[in-house]
C-alpha positions, 0 to 999 in steps of 0.5 A: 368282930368277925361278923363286922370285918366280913361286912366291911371286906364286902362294902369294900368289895362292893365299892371297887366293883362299883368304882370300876364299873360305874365311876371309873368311866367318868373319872378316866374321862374327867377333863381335871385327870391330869394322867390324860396327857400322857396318852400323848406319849402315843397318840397325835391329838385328833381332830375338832370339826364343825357340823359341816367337816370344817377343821376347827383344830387339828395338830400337825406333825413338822418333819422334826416329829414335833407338833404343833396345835393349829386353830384355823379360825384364829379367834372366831371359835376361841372361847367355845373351841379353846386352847392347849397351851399353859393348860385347857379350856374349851371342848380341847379340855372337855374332850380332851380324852377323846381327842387323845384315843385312838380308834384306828384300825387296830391292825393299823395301831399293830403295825404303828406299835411295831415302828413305834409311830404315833396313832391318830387320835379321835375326831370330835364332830361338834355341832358348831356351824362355821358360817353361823359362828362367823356371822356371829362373829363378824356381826358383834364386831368391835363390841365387847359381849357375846352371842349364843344360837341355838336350835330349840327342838333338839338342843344343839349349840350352833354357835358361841361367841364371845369378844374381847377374844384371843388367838389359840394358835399364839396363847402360850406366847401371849399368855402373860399379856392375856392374864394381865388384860383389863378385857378379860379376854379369857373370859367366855362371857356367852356362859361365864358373863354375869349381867342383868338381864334389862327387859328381857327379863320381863319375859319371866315377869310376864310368865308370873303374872299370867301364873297368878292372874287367869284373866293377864289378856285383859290387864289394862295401865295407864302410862305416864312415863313415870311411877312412884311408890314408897318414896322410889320413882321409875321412868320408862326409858327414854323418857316414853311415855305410852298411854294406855297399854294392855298386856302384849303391849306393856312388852312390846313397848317394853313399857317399864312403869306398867312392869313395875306395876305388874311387879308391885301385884306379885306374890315374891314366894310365887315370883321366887318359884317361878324363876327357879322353876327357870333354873335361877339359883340353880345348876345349868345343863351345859358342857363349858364351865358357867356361872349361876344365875342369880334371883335375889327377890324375897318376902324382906325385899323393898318396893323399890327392889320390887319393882326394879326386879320385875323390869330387869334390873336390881340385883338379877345376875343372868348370862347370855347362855342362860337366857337363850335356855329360856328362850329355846325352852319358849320355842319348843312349846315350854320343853328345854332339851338338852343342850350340847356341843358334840354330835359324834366322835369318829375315829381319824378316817372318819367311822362312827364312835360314839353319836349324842342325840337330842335328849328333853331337859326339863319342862321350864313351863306349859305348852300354853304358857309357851305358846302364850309368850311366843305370841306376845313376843312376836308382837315386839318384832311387828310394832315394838321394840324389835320392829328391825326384824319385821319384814323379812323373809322369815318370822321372828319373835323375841325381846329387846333389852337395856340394861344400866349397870352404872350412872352414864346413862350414854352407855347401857348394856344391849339385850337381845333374845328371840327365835326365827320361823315363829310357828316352827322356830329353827333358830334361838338367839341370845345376844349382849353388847357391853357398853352400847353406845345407842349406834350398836344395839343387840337386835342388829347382831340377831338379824345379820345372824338369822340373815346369814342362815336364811 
């Protein structure tokens, strides 16, 4: 007995020592601590700023001492920045400790302590680029949807968007009507939003099948606008009917019947693996709050589910946030690095605290693969899908996407995913428009973008 009570003193031991030496960091600094907010008491909640030192938020003290939170920007960085008011969301709940630590001069604090006044609270530097995220912004306009850009070599998120939206600075007084909305303004659809991927999801069916066929470059289908296996019939959209297509130009095309084809000769196992291997059914590197993707294919699924799969529709659930990891992962010769939204936290005057450097995530594919993709991708921009990128003062690759989610086929989902400076991409985009009536398509969104940074 003596020997079991000494045993459980020393895990008991062991376990405090570890609480306090490992955890006990993330557990102050876990946005769900609700013992945060009592910080306030005694410090004014700091600054967000973009790349550039734009404020995104900043709290401003009235002549009464009361306080008031300010979002400059109103809605254009409201799902990406977030809200204070009737709880947190956003980088002000994930970095909702820093914002409320004060790293000021401690002789500064002293003196404040001494006249019981309020220290200021740290500043987050996010990696946020103002004039991309209003580009973003203004390019999706009235569409419902969202927008994700990224810079694929070091994992920067250089801007979020995603509409229906709100206004921070009025969220307690519109809170009832926006929990209420039918929109689900609430909603970051950029990481949250569950669509099907449309033909951007031939990407992951093109990476397959090079996986499983060596010889892809010499792939060689008949099209004639429709296929018909097992009692289920599948037309490429629009009615198109391309001829004989070879492998770059089944995606250039965005031929469907020659997909379906490709899809009906995969191994489902292998097909599985893959897309797991490109975090389908699986957690998501990402500082927001996400949703899994979803890859539903298994060795008891039809041919019809088969092939609707390989083209992008089916049961595939995937987020705009999700496909621009791919996407950025293609870019960066098949390396996803790390993605993430604050470079650095200063004290209020602007010193150094703490600095985040790119980091490697994980290799999704080989840098042949990659290159393999990226070169099939660049053919959409010069002759396919995506020819309104061709031409510009930069180089862009990428893929188009329609996706139907219901039987008005007036209205489909629109699809965007590509890199800008192909040999060197600077830029990685993801776009959505819900709803697209054929006048609003993706790929416009993703030129304006890469237009408004070159």
């Amino acid at each position: 007995m003596t020997y079991f009570f000494v045993a459980l003193f020393l895990v008991m031991m062991g376990y405090i020592v570890y609480f306090q030496v490992v955890r006990s960091r993330d557990i102050i600094r876990s946005p769900y601590n609700a013992r945060q907010d009592s910080y306030a008491d005694r410090v004014v909640r700091g600054k967000i700023i973009d790349s550039n030192g734009n404020v995104l938020a900043q709290t401003n003290v009235q002549p009464d001492g009361s306080e008031v939170r300010e979002y400059p920007y109103g809605a254009t960085f409201a799902h990406v920045v977030g809200y204070t008011a009737k709880g947190k969301s956003g980088l002000e709940s994930e970095m909702n400790f820093e914002l409320l630590t004060s790293n000021a001069f401690f002789l500064e604090k002293l003196k404040n302590e001494f006249q019981d006044q309020k220290n200021m609270g740290d500043t987050v530097v996010t990696t946020l680029d103002a004039n991309l995220q209003q580009a973003a912004y203004s390019a999706l306009g009235n569409n419902k949807g969202a927008v994700v850009v990224m810079e694929p070599d070091t994992g920067k998120i250089l801007a979020m968007v995603s509409k229906p939206d709100y206004d921070p600075n009025t969220v307690a007084a519109d809170w009832e009507s926006l929990n209420t909305d039918e929109n689900s303004a609430l909603l970051n659809r950029a990481t949250q939003g569950q669509y099907a991927p449309g033909s951007t999801f031939k990407i992951v069916t093109a990476l397959e099948y090079m996986r499983e066929n060596p010889g892809y470059d010499s792939y060689n289908y008949d099209c004639t606008g429709v296929i018909e296996a097992d009692g289920t019939s599948i037309r490429c959209y629009g009615g198109h009917v391309h001829g004989q297509v070879s492998f770059r130009d089944s995606l250039a095309y965005s031929c469907n019947t020659s997909f379906c084809n490709i899809g009906l000769s995969l191994d489902v196992g292998s097909f599985r693996d893959t897309a797991g291997e490109l975090l389908f059914n699986s957690s998501l590197p990402s500082v927001l709050p996400y949703y899994k993707s979803s890859f539903k294919l298994d060795n008891n699924s039809s041919t019809a589910d088969r092939m609707m799969t390989a083209m992008g529709q089916g049961k595939t659930q995937v987020s705009p946030y999700h496909m621009a990891l791919i996407t950025s992962a293609i870019a960066n010769g098949g390396v996803l690095m790390e993605p993430y939204l604050v470079d650095a936290v200063t004290n209020y005057t602007g010193t150094q605290i703490e600095k985040n450097m790119p980091e490697e995530y994980k290799r999704l594919m080989s840098a042949q693969e990659a290159s393999a993709l990226k070169d099939y991708m660049t053919s959409v921009v010069e002759y396919g899908t995506a020819s309104a990128l061709s031409g510009q003062s930069y180089t862009a690759a990428g893929k188009t996407g329609t996706a139907e989610y219901s039987s008005d086929k007036e209205k489909d989902h629109s699809w965007f995913v590509g890199m800008s400076n192909v040999d060197n991409p600077d830029l990685v985009i993801s776009v959505i428009i819900e709803s697209s009536d054929g006048s609003a398509k993706a790929v416009n969104i993703a030129k304006q973008v890469f237009d408004a940074y070159y």
